[in-house]
C-alpha positions in Angstrom: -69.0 49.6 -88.2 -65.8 48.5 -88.3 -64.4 45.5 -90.2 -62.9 42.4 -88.6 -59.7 41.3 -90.4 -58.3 38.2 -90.3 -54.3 38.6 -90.6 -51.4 35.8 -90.7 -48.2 37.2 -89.7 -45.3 35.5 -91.4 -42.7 36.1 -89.4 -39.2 34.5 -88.0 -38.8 32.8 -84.9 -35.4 34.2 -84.1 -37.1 37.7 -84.1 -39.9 37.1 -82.4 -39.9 40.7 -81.0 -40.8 41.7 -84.4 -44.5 39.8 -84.0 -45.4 40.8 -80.9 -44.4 44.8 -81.6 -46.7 44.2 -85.1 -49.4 42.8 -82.7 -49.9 45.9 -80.6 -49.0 48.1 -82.9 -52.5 47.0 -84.9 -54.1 45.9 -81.6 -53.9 49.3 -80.4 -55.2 51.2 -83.3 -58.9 52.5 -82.4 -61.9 51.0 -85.5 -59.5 48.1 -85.7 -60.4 44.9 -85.2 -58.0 42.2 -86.0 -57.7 38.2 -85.5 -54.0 37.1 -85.7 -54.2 33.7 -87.3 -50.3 32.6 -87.2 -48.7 29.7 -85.0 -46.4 31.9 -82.1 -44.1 30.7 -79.7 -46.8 31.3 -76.7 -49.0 29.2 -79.3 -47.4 26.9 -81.0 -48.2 23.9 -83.3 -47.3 20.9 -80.8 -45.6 18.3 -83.0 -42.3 17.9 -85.1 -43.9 16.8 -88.3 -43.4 19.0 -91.2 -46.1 18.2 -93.1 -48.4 18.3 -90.1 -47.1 21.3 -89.2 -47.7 23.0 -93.2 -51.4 22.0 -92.9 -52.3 23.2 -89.9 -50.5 26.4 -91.5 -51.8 26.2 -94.8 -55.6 26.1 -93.4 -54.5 29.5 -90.9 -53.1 31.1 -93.9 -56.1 30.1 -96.4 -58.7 31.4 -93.8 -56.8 35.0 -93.5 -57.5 37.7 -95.2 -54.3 38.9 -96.1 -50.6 37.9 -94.5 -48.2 40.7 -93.4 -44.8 39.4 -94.0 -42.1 41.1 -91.8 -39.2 41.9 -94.4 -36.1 41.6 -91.9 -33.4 40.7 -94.1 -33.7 37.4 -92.6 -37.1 36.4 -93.9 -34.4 35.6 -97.2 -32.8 33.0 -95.2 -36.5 31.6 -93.5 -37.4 28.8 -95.2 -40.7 28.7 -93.5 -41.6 32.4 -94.6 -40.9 31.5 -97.8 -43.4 28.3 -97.8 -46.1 30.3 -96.3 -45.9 33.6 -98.5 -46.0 30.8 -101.2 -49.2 29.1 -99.5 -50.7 32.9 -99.4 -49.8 33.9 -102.9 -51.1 30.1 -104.5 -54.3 30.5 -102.5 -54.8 33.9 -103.8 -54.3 35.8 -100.1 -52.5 39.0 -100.5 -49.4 39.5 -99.0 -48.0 43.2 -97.8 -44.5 43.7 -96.8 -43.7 45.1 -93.3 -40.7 47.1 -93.6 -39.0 46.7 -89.8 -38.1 50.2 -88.7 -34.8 51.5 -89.3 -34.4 49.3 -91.9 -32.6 50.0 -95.6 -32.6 46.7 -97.2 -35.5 44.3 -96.8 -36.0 41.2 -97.6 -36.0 40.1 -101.8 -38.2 36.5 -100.9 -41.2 39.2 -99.4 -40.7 41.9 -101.8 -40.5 39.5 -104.7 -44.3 38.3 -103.3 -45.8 41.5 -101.9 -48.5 43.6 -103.4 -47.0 46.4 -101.6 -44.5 46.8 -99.2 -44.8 49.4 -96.4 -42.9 51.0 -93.7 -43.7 49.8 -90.0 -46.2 52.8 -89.2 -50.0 52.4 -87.9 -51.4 54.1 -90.7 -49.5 52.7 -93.4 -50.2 49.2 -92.4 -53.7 50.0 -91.6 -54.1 51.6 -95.0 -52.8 48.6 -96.8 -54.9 46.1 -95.2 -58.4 47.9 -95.6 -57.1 48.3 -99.2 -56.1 44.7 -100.2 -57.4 42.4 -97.7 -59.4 39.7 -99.5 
């Protein structure tokens, strides 16, 4: 029987293309079963208070079992990746580093944080999780 994972995707707004590829890229992969805990833009967190906003984060992040950060580049200039790969790695939740394809630099805030970073390939990915998810 398969294992159900529990995954936060830390991931920038701006690129939100980024999520939703990650999404079906792991929803599609047979003896899978993931939950994707993270706030999206189809699903957001309705109100404009910060620290509102980092608890209802902090209790998604704290109840995954490990956080995929996608490591764009930009995720250096997110200040909210930063926060919640903080919130992972201060609650113990493992963090992985999705390398976006075609990519040659990634970003130093996620690999800085990451347990391992991998390139954006099913396996790969896959692999990682069933390996360090908590």
């Amino acid at each position: 029987m398969a294992n159900n994972y529990k995954i936060f995707i830390s991931h920038s707004w701006t690129y939100s293309e980024d999520l939703k590829a990650l999404q079906n890229l792991l929803n599609a992969r047979g003896y899978f079963n993931v939950e994707f805990t993270e706030a999206t833009k189809e699903v957001p967190i309705n109100s404009v208070s910060a620290p509102y906003i980092k608890s209802v984060l902090r209790t998604k992040i704290v109840s995954s079992n490990i956080v995929l950060a996608i490591a764009g580049i930009y995720a250096s200039h997110s200040d909210w990746m930063i926060w919640e790969m903080e919130t992972a790695k201060n609650n113990n939740v493992p963090i992985i580093g999705i390398i976006p394809r075609g990519q040659q630099r990634i970003s130093s805030e996620v690999y800085s944080r990451s347990i391992i970073d991998v390139n954006w390939n099913t396996e790969s990915i896959v692999n990682a999780i069933r390996n360090y998810a908590k």
